[in-house]
VMD Tcl script that draws the C-alpha trace (Angstrom):
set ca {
  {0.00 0.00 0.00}
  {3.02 2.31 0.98}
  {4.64 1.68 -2.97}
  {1.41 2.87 -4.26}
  {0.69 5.79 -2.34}
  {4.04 6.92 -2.83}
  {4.27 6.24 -6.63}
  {0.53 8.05 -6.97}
  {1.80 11.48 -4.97}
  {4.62 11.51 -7.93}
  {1.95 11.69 -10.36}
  {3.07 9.35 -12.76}
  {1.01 6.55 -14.56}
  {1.37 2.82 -13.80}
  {-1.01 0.11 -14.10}
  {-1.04 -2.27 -11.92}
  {-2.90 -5.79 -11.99}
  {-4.39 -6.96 -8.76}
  {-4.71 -10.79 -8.52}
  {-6.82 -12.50 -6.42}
  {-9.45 -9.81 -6.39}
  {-12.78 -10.95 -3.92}
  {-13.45 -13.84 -2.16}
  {-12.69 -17.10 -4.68}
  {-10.75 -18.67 -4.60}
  {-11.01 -19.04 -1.01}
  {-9.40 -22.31 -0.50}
  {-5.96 -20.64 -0.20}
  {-7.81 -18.65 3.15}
  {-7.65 -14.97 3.33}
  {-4.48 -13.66 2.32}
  {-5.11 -14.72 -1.02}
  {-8.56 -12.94 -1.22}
  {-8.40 -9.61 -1.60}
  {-11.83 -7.58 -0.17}
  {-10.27 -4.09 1.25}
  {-8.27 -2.89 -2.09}
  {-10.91 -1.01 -3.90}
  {-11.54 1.24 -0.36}
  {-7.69 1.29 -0.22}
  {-6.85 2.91 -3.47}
  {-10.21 4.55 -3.95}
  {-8.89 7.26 -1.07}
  {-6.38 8.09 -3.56}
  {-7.71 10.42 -6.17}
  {-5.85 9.76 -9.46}
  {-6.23 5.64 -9.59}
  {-8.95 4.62 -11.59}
  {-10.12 0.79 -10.17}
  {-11.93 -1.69 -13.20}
  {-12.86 -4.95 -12.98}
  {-13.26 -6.76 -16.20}
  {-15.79 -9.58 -16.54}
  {-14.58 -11.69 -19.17}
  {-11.38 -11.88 -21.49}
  {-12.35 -9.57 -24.00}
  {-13.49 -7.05 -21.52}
  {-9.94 -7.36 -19.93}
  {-8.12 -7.03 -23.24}
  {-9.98 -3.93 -23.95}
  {-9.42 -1.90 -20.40}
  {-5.74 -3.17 -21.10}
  {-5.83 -1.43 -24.22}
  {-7.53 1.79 -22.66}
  {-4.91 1.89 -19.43}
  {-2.37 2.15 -22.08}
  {-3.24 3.71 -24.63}
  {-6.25 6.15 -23.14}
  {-5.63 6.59 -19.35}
  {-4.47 9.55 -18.37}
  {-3.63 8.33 -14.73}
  {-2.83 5.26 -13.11}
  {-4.94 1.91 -13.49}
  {-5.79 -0.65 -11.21}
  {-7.65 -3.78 -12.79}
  {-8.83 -6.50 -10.32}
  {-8.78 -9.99 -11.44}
  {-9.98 -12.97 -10.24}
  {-7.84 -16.29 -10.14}
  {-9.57 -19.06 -11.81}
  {-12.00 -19.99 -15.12}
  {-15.43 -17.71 -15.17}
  {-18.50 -19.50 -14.36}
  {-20.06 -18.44 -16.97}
  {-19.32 -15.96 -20.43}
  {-20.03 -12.37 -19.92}
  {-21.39 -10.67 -23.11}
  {-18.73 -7.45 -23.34}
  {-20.11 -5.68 -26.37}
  {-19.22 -2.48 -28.00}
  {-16.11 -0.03 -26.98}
  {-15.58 0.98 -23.31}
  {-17.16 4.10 -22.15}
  {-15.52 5.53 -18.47}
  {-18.01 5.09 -15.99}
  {-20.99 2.84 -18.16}
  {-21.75 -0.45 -17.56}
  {-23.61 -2.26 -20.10}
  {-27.44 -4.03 -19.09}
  {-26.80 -8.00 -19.46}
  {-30.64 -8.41 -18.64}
  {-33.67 -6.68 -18.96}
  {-36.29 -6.25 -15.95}
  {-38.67 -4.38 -14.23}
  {-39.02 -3.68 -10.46}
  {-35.27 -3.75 -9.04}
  {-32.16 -2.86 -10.85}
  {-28.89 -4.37 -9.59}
  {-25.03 -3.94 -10.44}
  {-22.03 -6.25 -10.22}
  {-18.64 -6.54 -11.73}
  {-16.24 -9.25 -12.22}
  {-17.07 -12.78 -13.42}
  {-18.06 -14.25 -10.23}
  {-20.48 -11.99 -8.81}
  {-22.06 -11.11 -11.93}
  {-22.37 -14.97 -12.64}
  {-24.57 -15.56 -9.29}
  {-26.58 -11.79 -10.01}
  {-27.53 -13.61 -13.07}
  {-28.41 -16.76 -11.30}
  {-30.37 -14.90 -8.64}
  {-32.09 -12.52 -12.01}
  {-33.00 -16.07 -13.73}
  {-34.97 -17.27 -10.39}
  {-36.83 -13.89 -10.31}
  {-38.01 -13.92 -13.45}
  {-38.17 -10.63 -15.31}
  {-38.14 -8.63 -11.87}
  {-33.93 -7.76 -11.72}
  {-32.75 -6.05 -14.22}
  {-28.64 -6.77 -14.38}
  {-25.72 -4.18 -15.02}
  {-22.37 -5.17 -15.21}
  {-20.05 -2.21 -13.63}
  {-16.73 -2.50 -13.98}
  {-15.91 1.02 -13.44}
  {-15.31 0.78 -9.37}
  {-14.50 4.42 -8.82}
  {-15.09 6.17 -11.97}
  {-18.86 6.53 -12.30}
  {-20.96 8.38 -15.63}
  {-24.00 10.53 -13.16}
  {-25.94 11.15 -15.77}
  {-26.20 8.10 -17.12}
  {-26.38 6.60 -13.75}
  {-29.27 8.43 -13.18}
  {-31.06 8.24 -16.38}
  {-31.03 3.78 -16.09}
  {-32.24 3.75 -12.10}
  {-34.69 6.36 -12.88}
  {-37.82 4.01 -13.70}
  {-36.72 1.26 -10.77}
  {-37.96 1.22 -7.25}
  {-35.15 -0.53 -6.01}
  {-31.63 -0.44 -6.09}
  {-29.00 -3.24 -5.61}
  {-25.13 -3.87 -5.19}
  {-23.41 -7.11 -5.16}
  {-19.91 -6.30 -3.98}
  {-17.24 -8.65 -4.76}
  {-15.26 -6.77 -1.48}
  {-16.06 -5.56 1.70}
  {-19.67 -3.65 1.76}
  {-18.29 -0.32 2.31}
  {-15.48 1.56 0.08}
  {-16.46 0.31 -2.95}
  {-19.28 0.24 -6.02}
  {-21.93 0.75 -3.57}
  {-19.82 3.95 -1.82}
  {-19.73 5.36 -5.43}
  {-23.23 4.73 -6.69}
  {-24.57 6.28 -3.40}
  {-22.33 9.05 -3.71}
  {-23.29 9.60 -7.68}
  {-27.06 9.36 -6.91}
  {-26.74 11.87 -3.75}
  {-30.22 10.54 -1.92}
  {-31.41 7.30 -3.40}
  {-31.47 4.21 -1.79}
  {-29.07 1.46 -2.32}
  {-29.43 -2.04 -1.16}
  {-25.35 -3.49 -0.71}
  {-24.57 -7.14 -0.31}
  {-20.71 -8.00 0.18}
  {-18.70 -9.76 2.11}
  {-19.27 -9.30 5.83}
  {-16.73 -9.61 8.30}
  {-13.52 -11.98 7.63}
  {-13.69 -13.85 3.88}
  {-14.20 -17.69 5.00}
  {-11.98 -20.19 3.44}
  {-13.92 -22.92 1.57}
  {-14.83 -24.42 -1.74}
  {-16.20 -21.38 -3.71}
  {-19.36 -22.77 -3.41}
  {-19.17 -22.97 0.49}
  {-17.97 -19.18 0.66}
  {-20.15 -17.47 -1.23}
  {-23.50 -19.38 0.61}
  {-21.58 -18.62 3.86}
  {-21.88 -15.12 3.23}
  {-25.14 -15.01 1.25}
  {-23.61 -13.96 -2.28}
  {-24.46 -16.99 -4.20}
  {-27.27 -17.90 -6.74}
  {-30.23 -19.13 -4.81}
  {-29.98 -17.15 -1.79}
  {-28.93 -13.59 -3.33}
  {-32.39 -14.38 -5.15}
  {-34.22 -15.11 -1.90}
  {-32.66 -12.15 0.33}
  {-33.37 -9.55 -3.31}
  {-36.80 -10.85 -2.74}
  {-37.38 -9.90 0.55}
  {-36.44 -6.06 -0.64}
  {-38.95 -6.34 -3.49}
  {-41.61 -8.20 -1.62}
  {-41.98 -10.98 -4.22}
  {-42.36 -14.14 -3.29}
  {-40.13 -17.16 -5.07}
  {-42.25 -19.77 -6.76}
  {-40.55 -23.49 -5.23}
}
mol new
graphics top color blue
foreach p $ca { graphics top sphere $p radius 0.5 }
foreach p [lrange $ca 0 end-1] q [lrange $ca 1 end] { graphics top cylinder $p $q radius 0.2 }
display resetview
């Protein structure tokens, strides 16, 4: 942490790559799951903090931290195959996400391929009631836009892949100044587990991000 708040007072550009970004793998235990970085270099005010979805996503904000940055990059990635293939489609735009499914009473934003992965899950047992953004802009966040896609929704969620505080939430709220926002991360210490053990241990996977979503919307899940 030390390195890069000395190397970001300087002013220069560097891009760094953050392995082992959120809570799976969590076999290796806790050192090797990293839920306090985005908080960490968010207090700094020229990093800019991604976290791409999918390869082509993380080809592309390679391509951008080089080539169109004008300050340093961080971009998170997780250790391990995705669960599933995250559509990336079109060119970046700093501070958009892009909708990866259409719905109607709650709108909810993740990043990365494992979070997004059990959003969808959770979006897929709710029918056509979550509508899904992937975010990968942590700390860089579009206001207008922003506000123009939660405009028609009741309900806003957050599925950190990090601590609940100092991250996407922290910058949606901030963007939005006065709505609502619903934020489910990882509480406490990250467990160490299978990834399916972790993520039910702290309420983040599939089935029960689906149930506890429901209880903010009031709908009830069909068994």
């Amino acid at each position: 942490n030390e390195q890069i708040y000395n190397q970001a007072s300087e002013g220069t550009k560097v891009i760094y790559a953050l392995h082992y970004a959120g809570l799976i793998p969590a076999g290796p235990g806790k050192s090797h799951q990293s839920v306090r970085d985005i908080s960490l270099l968010g207090a700094l005010p020229n990093i800019t903090i991604v976290q791409p979805a999918s390869a082509e996503e993380t080809s592309a904000f390679l391509a951008w931290a080089v080539e169109g940055a004008d300050e340093s990059v961080a971009i998170r990635l997780v250790i391990g195959p995705s669960p599933r293939r995250i559509r990336f489609e079109g060119a970046l735009r700093v501070g958009r996400g892009n909708v990866l499914r259409e719905g109607t009473d709650g709108i909810a934003f993740a990043y990365g391929p494992v979070m997004l992965n059990e959003l969808l899950i959770a979006a897929e047992t709710l029918g056509r009631r979550l509508q899904v953004v992937g975010m990968p802009w942590l700390n860089r966040i579009d206001s207008a836009w922003l506000a123009d896609l939660v405009e028609p929704f009741g309900e806003i969620f957050v599925i950190e892949d990090h601590a609940p505080v100092g991250a996407l939430a922290d910058a949606i709220r901030r963007a939005l100044d006065g709505r609502s926002v619903t934020v489910f991360g990882v509480e406490g210490w990250p467990v160490c587990g299978t990834p399916a053990e972790a993520l039910r241990f702290h309420g983040l996977d599939g089935a029960t991000l689906a149930d506890r979503i429901a209880v903010v919307l009031g709908t009830r899940i069909r068994s």
